[in-house]
ZALO-234567 format. One record per atom (N, C-alpha, C): residue in three letters; x negated, y, z negated. Coordinates in steps of 0.02 Angstrom, whole numbers, plus 50000, padded with zeros to 5 digits. Example, Ala and Ser with C-alpha at 12.3 -4.5 7.8 and 13.67 -1.06 7.14 Angstrom:
% residues 2
ALA493404971649610/ALA493854977549610/ALA493404983549610/SER493584988849646/SER493164994749643/SER493555000249606/
***
This chain:
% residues 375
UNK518274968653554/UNK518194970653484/UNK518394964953438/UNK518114963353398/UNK518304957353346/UNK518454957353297/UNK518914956353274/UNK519364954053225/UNK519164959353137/UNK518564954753134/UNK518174961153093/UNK518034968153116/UNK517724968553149/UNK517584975853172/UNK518324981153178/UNK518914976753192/UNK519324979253213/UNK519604982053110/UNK519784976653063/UNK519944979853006/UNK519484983852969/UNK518714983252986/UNK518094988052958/UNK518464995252985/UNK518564997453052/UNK518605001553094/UNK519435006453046/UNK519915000053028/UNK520625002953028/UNK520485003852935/UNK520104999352902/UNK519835002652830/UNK519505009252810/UNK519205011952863/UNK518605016352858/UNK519215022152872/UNK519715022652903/UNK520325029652910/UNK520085033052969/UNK519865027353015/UNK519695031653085/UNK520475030453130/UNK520605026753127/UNK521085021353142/UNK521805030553129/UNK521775033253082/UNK522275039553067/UNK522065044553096/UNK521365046353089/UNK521045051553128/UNK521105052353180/UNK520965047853209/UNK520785047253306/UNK521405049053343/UNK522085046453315/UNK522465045253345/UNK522685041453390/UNK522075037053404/UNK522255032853448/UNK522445036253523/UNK522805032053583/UNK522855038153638/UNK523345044453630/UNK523525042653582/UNK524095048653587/UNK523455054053553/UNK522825054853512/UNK522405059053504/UNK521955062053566/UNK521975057553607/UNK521605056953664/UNK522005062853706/UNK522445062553726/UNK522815065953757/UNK522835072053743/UNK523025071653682/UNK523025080253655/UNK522345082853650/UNK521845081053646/UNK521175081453658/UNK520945084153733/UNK521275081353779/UNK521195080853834/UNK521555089853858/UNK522105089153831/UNK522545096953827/UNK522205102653805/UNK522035101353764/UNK521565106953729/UNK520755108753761/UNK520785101753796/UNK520125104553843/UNK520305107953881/UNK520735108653899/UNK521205112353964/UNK521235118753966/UNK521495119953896/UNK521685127153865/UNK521015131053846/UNK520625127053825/UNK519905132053781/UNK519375132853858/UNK519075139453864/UNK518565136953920/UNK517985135653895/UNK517405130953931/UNK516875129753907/UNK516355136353887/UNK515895136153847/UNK515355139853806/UNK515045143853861/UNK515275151753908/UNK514915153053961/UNK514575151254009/UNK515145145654022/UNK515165143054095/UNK514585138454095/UNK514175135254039/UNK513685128954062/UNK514175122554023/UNK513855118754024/UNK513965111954044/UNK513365105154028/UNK513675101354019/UNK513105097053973/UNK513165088154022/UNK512695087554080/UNK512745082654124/UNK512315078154081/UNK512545072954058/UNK512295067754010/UNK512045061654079/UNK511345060154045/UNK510735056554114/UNK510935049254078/UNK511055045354102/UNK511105037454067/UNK510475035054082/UNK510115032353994/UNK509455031153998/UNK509275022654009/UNK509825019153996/UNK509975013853990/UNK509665010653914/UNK509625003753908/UNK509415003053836/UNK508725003553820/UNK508595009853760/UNK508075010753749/UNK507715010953688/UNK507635003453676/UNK507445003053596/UNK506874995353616/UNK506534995753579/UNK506214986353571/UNK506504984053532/UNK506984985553482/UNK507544978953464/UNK508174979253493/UNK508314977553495/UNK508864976453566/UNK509554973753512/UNK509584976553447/UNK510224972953409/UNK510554977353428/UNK511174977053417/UNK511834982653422/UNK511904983553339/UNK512184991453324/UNK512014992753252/UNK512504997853255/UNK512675001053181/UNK513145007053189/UNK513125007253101/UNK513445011453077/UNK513475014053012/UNK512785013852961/UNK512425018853016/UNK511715020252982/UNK511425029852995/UNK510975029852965/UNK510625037552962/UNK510055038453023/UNK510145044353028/UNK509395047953087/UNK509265051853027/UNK508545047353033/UNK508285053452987/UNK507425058853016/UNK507375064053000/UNK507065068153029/UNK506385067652966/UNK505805067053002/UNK505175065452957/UNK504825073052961/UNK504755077352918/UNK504445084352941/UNK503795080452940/UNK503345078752916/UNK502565076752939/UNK502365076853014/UNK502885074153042/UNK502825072553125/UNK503205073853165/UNK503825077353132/UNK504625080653174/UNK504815074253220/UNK504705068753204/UNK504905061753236/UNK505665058053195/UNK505945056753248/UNK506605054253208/UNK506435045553184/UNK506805043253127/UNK506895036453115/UNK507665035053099/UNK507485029753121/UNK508125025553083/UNK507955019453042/UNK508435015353001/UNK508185009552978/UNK508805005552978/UNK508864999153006/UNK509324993352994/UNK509974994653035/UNK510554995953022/UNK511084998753038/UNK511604990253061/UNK511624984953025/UNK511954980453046/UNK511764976052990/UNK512314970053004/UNK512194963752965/UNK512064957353027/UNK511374959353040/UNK511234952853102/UNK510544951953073/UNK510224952453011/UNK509624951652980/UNK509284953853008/UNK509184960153043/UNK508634965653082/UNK508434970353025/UNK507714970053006/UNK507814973052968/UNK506984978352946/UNK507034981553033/UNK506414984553072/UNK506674990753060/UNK506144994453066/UNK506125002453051/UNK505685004953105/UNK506305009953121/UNK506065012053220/UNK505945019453212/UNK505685020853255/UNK505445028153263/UNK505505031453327/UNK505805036153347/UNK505895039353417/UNK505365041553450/UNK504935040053507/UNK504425038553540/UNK504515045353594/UNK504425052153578/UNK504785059853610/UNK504495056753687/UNK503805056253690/UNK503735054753761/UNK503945050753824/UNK504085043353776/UNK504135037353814/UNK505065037853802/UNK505345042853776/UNK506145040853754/UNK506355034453731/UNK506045030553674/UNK506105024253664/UNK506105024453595/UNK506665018853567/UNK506565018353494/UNK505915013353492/UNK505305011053457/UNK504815008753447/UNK504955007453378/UNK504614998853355/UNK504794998153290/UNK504115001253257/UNK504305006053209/UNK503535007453168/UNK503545001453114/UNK503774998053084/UNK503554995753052/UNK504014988353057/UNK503934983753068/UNK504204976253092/UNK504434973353027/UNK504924970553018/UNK505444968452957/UNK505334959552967/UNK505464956552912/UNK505494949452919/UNK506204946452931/UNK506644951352956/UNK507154947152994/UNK507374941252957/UNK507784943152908/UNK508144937352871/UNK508804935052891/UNK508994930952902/UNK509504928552926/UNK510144929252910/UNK510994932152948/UNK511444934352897/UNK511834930452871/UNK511514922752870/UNK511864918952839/UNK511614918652765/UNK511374921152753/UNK510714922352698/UNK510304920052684/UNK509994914752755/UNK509604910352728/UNK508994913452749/UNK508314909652727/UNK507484913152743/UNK507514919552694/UNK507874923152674/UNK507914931352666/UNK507294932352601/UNK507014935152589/UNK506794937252543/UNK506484944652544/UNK507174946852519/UNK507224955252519/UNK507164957452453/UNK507244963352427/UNK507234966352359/UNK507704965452342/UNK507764962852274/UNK507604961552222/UNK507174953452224/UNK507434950952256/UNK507174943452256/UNK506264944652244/UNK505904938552188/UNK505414938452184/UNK504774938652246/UNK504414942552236/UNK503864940752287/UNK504134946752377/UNK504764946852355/UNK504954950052407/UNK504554958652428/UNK504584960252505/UNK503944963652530/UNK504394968852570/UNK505194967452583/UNK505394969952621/UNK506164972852568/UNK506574978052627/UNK507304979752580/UNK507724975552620/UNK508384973752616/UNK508824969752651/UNK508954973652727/UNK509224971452755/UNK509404973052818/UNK510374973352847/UNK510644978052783/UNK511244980552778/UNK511484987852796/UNK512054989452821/UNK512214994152854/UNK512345000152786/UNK512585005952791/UNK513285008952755/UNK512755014852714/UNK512145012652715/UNK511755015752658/UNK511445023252677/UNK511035026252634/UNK510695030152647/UNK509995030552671/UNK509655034752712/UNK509085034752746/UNK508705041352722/UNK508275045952702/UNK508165053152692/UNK507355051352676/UNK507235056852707/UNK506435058852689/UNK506495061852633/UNK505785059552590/UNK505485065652524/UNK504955068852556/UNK504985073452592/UNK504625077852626/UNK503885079652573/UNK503985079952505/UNK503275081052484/UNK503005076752485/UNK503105070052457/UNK502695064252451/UNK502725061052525/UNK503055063752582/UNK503065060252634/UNK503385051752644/UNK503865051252614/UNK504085043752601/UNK504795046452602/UNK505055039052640/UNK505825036552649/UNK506045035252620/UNK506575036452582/UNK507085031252538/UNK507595028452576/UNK507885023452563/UNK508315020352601/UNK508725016652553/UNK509535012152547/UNK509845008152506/UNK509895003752563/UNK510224998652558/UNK510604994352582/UNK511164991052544/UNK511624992652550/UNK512274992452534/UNK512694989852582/UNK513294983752604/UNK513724980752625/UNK514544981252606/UNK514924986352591/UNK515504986452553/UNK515924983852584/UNK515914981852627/UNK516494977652651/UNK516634970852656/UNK516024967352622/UNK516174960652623/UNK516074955552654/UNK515704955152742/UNK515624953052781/UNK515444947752796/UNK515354943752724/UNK514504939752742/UNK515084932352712/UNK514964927652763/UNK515304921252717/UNK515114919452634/UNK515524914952618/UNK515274912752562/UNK514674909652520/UNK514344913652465/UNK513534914652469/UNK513064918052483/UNK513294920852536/UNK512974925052586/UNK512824932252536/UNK512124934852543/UNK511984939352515/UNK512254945052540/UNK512444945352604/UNK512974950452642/UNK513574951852612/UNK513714946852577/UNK514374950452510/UNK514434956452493/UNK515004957852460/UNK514994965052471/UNK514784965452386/UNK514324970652365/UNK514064975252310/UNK513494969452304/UNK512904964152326/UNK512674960952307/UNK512174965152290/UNK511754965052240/UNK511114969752207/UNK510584970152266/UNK510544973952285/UNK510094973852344/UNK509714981152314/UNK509034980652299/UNK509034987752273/UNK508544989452317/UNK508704998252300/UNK508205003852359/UNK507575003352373/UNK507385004752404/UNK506785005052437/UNK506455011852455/UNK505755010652454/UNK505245018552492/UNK504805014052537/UNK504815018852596/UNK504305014952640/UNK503795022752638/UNK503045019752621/UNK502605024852625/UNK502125024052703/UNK502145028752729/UNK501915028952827/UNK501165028452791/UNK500945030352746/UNK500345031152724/UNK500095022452725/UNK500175017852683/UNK500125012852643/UNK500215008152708/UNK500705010552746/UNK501295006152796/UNK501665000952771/UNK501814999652701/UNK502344995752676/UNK503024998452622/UNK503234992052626/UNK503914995452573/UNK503764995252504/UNK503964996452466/UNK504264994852402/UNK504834995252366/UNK504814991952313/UNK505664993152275/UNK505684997652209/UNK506165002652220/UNK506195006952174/UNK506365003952104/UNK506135004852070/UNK506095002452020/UNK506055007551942/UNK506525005351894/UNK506225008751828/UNK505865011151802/UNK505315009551812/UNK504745009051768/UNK504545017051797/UNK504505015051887/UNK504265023351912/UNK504635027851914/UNK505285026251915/UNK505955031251922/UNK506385030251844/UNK506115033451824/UNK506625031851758/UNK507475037251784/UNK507485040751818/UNK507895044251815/UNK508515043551876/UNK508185038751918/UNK508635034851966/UNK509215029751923/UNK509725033051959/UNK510405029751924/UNK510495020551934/UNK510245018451922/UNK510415009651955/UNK511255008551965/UNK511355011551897/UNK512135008751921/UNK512735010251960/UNK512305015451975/UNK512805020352040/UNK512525020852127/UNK511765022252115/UNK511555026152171/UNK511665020252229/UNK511395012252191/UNK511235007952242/UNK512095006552280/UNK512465008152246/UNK513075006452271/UNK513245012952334/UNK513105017052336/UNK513275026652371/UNK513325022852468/UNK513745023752481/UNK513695021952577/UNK514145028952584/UNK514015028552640/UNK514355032152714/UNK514365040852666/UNK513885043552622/UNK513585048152601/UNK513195050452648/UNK513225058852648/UNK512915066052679/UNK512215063652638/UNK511615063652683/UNK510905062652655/UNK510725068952695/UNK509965072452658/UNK509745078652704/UNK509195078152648/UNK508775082052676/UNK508065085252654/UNK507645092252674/UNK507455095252607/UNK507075100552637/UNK506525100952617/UNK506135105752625/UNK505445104452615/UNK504915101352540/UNK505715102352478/UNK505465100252426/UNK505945096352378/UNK506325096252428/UNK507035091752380/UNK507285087552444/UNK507715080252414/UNK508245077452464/UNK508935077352411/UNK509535076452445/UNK509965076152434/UNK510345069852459/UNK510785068952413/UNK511515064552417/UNK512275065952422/UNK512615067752464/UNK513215070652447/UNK514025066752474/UNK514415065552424/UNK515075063452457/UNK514855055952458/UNK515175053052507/UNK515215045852514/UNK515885042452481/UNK515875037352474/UNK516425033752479/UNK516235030352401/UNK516775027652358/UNK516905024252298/UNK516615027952246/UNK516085027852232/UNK515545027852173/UNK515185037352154/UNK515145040152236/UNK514925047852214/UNK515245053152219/UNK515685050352279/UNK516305056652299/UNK516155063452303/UNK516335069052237/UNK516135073252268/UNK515325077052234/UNK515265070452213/UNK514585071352150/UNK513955073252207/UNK513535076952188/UNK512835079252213/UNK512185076752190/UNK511885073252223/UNK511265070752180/UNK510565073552216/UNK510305074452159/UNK509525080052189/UNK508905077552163/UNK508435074552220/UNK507905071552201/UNK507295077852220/UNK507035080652176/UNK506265084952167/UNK505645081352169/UNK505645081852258/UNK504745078452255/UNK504155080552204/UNK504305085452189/UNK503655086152148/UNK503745083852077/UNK504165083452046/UNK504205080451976/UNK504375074451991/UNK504695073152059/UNK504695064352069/UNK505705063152014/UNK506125066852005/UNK506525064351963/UNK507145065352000/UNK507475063351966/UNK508375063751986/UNK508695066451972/UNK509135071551978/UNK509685072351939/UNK510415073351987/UNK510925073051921/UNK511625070051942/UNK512145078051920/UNK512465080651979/UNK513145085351978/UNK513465081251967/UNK513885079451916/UNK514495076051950/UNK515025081751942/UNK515465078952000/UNK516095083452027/UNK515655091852051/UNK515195090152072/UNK514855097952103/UNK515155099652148/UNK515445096452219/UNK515995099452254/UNK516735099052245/UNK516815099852205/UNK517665102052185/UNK517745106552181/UNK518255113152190/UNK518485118252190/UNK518555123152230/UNK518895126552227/UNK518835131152285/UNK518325133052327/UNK518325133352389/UNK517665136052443/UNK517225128452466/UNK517545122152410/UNK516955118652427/UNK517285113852465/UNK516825108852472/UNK516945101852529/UNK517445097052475/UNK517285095352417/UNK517895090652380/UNK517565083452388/UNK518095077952412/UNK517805071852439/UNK517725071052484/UNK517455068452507/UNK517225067952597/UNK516875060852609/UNK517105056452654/UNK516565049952658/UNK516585050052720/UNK516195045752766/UNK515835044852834/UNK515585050852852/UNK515165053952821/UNK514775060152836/UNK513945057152844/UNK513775051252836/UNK513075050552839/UNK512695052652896/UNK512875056552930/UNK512625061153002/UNK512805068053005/UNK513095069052965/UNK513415075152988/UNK513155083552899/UNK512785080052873/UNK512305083652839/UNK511425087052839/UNK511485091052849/UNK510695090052873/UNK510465098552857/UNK509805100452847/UNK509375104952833/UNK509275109052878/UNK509405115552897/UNK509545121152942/UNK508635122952891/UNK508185126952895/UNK507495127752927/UNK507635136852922/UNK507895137852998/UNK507955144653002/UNK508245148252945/UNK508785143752913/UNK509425146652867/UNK509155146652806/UNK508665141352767/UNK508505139252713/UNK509185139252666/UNK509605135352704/UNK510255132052674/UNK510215125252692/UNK510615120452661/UNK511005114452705/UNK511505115752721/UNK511735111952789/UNK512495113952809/UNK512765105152827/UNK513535107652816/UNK513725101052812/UNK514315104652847/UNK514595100452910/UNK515305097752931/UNK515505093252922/UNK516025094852900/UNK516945089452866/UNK517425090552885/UNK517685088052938/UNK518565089552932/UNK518495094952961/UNK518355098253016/UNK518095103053032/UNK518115108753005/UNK517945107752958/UNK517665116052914/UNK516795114552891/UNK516535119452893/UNK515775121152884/UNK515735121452831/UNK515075120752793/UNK514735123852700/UNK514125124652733/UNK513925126652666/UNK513115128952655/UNK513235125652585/UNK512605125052570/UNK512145121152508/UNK511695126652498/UNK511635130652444/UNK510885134952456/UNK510445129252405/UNK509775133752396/UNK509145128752373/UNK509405130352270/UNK509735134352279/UNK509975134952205/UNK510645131552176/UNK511025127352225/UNK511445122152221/UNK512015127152220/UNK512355130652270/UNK512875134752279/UNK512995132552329/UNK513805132152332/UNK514175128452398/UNK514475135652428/UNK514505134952483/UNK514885140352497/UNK515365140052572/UNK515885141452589/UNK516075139852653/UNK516335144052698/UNK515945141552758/UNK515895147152796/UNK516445148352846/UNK516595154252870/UNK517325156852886/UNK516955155852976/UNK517275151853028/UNK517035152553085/UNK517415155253139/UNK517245155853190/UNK517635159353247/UNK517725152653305/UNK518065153953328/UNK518225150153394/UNK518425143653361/UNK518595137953411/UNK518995132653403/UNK518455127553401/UNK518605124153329/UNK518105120753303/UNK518075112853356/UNK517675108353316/UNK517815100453383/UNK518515097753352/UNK518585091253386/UNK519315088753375/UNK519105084753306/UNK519485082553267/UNK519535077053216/UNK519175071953241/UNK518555070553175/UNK518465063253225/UNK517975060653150/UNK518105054053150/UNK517765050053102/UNK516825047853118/UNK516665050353071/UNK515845048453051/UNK515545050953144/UNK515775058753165/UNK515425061353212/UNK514575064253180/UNK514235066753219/UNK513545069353207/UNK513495076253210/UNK513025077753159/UNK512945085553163/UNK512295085753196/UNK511945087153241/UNK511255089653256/UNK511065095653254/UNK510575097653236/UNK510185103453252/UNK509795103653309/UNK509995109153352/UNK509445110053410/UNK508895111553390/UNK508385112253432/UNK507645113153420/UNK507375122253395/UNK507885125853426/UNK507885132153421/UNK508065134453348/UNK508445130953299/UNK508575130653232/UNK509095136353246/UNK509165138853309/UNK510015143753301/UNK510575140053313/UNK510545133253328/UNK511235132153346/UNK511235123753319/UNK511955122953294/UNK511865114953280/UNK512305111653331/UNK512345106553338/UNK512905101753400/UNK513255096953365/UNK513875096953359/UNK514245091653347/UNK514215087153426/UNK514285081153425/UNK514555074653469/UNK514555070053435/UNK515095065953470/UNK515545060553456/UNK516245061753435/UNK516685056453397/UNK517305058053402/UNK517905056253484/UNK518205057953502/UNK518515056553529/UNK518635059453601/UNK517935065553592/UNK517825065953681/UNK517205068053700/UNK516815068653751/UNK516125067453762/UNK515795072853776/UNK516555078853767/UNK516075086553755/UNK515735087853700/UNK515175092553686/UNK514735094253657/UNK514945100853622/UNK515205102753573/UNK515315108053527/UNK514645111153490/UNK514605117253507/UNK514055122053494/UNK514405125053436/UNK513815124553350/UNK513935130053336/UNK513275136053297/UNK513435141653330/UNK512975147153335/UNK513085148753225/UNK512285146253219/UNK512245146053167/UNK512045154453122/UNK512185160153152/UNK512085167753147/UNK512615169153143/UNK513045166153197/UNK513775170753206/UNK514225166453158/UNK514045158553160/UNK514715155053145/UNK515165156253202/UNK515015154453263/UNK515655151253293/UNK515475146753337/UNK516045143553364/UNK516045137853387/UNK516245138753458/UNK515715135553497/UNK515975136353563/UNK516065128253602/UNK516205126753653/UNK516355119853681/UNK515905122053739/UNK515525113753767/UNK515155113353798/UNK515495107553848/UNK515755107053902/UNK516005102853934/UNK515475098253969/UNK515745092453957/UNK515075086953992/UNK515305084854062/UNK514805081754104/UNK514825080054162/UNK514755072754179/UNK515015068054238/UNK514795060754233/UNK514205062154246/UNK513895055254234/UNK514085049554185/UNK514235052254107/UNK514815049454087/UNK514845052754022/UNK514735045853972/UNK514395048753908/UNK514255042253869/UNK515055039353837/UNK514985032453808/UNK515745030553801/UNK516095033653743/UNK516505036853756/UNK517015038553695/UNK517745035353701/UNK517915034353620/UNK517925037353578/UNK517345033953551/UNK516865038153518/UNK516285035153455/UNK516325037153409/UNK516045033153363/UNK515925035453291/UNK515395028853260/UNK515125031653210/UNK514355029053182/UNK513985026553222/UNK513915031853254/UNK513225033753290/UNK512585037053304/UNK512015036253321/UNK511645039753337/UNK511635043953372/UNK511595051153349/UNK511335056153381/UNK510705061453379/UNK510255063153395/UNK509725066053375/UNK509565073253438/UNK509045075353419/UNK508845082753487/UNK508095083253469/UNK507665083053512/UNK507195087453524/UNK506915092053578/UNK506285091453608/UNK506205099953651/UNK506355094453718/UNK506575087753720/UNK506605083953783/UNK507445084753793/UNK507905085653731/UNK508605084953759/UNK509075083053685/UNK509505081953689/UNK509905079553662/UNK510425071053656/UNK510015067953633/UNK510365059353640/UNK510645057353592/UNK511125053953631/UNK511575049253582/UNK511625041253623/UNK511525036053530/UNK511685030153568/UNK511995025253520/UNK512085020453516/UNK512365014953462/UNK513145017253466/UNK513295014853380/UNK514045016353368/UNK514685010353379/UNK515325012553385/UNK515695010553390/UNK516125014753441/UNK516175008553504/UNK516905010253550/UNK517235006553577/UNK517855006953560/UNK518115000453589/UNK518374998153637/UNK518204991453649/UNK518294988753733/UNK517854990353779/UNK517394992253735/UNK516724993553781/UNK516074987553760/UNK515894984253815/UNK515374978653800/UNK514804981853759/UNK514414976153719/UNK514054981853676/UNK513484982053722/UNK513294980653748/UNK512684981253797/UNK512694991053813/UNK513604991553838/UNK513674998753863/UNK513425002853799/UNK513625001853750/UNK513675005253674/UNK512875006253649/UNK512495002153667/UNK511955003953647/UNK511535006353689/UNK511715010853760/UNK511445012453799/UNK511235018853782/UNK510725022153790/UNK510535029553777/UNK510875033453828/UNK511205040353808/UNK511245045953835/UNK510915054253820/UNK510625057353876/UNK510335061453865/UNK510555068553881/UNK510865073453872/UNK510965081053897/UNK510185083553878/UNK510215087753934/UNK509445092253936/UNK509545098453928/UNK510155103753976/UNK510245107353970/UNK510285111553886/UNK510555108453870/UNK510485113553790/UNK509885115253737/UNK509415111253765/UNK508645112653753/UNK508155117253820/UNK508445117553862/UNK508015119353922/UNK507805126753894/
***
């Protein structure tokens, strides 16, 4: 682990969370005590590395495209990768859909947005990823808050790097801009990282994050194409408050026609009329764990937490509200993780990327698959 990664890791408040081994342990106890979810079990298949870019990445979004129920991601590092991949259900492979010009993170070659003439968005971690399900287009930021980049280096931390839409239609990017968005915040939004992103069939959302939105709510309406700003919408009783490293762990329940968000292990709902509400659950929630994943199974009854600090799989039954534990089997993927990929469809449940430490990254970016909880 290096030097950087190591104060990114102890800045971000995983470093309090985790506990380190003494969390481990008690983790380990409590597996002891709780029994698994009616006796199944979640044997994770090691897929080995399965992407055509082969960078190691972490503090980025899965985002779910309803047009094609295909997952993407975009960027997730400062190594000037700056390709937009798509989950390949058949072949289990990330595939780049659309090939980035790979600017260099010293900042040299780059010509990203804002820069003139530029065709592409930067290739920075921390940001947001979300479909506009009506118009069928991505938004994405790229944002760097930590500073990373030597001196010059557009990898600096807050450098203007502004948002982007990639249209699947067109097959290119563009930069969000004024003129079409009058109602996009410039002076806030481009700054928003490690923010709850989600989408439903006619709105996306922004929620929480770190510095700039906290517990502010931002709501983009595909069909009027505009923005608007809660601020302080989760404060108060019943609700979530501040919350940052949630950029996985927000997402659009379908069956529910709510959003649900895990924090800190307590549940909400989002309804489509902007009501928070929080939900009272049964059984023993997952352990504490920084920037873990929320998935939705394919069945839309149940969502899955993994990651965090052990490699069981926490079920929760989205009817009843409760939480059951799913014990995993070797090979188990590496924990402790956090900002990582996790996704599900009717093939299984995978997780890959992230952060763990003392683990080569070669291991870290290896895919893992459970089947059982889709079968």
């Amino acid at each position: 682990m290096t030097a950087w990664s190591r104060r990114k890791w102890l800045l971000s408040g995983a470093a309090l969370s985790a506990g380190l081994l003494a969390g481990l342990r008690s983790v380990t106890r409590s597996r002891a005590q709780e029994p698994p979810s009616g006796g199944r079990s979640c044997r994770w298949e090691d897929l080995g590395i399965r992407s055509d870019d082969l960078s190691y990445r972490a503090w980025f979004v899965v985002a779910l495209r309803a047009a094609d129920n295909n997952h993407y991601i975009y960027s997730g590092g400062t190594n000037g990768k700056n390709h937009l991949l798509r989950w390949d259900i058949e072949r289990e492979r990330w595939v780049i859909q659309k090939r980035g010009n790979e600017g260099n993170p010293d900042g040299s070659s780059h010509n990203w947005f804002p820069w003139p003439g530029a065709e592409f968005p930067a290739a920075v971690d921390n940001g947001f990823a979300v479909w506009d399900n009506v118009n069928d287009e991505l938004w994405v930021n790229c944002v760097n808050p930590w500073g990373s980049g030597p001196p010059g280096s557009p990898f600096n931390q807050w450098k203007p790097f502004s948002p982007a839409i990639y249209s699947p239609r067109a097959d290119k990017w563009r930069e969000v801009t004024p003129a079409e968005f009058p109602t996009f915040d410039f002076a806030v939004l481009p700054k928003v990282h490690n923010a709850g992103c989600a989408s439903s069939p006619e709105h996306l959302i922004l929620y929480g994050g770190r510095d700039e939105i906290q517990a502010t709510l931002w709501i983009y309406d595909g069909k009027t194409r505009r923005w608007a700003r809660r601020l302080r919408h989760g404060d108060g009783w019943g609700k979530p408050g501040e919350v940052g490293g949630i950029e996985n762990q927000l997402q659009w329940a379908r069956s529910l026609g709510l959003f649900v968000l895990y924090a800190h292990r307590r549940v909400f709902t989002l309804s489509v009329d902007w009501k928070w509400e929080e939900r009272r659950t049964a059984g023993e929630p997952p352990p504490m764990g920084h920037s873990v994943n929320l998935v939705l199974l394919p069945d839309q009854e149940q969502a899955a937490v993994v990651g965090g600090l052990t490699p069981d799989v926490w079920l929760l039954d989205l009817r009843r509200w409760r939480w059951s534990r799913v014990a995993s089997e070797k090979p188990l993927p590496p924990v402790p993780r956090k900002d990582g990929a996790a996704w599900a469809n009717r093939k299984g449940l995978y997780v890959a990327w992230g952060q763990e430490f003392d683990v080569p990254a070669e291991i870290i970016r290896r895919a893992f698959v459970c089947r059982s909880l889709v079968s």
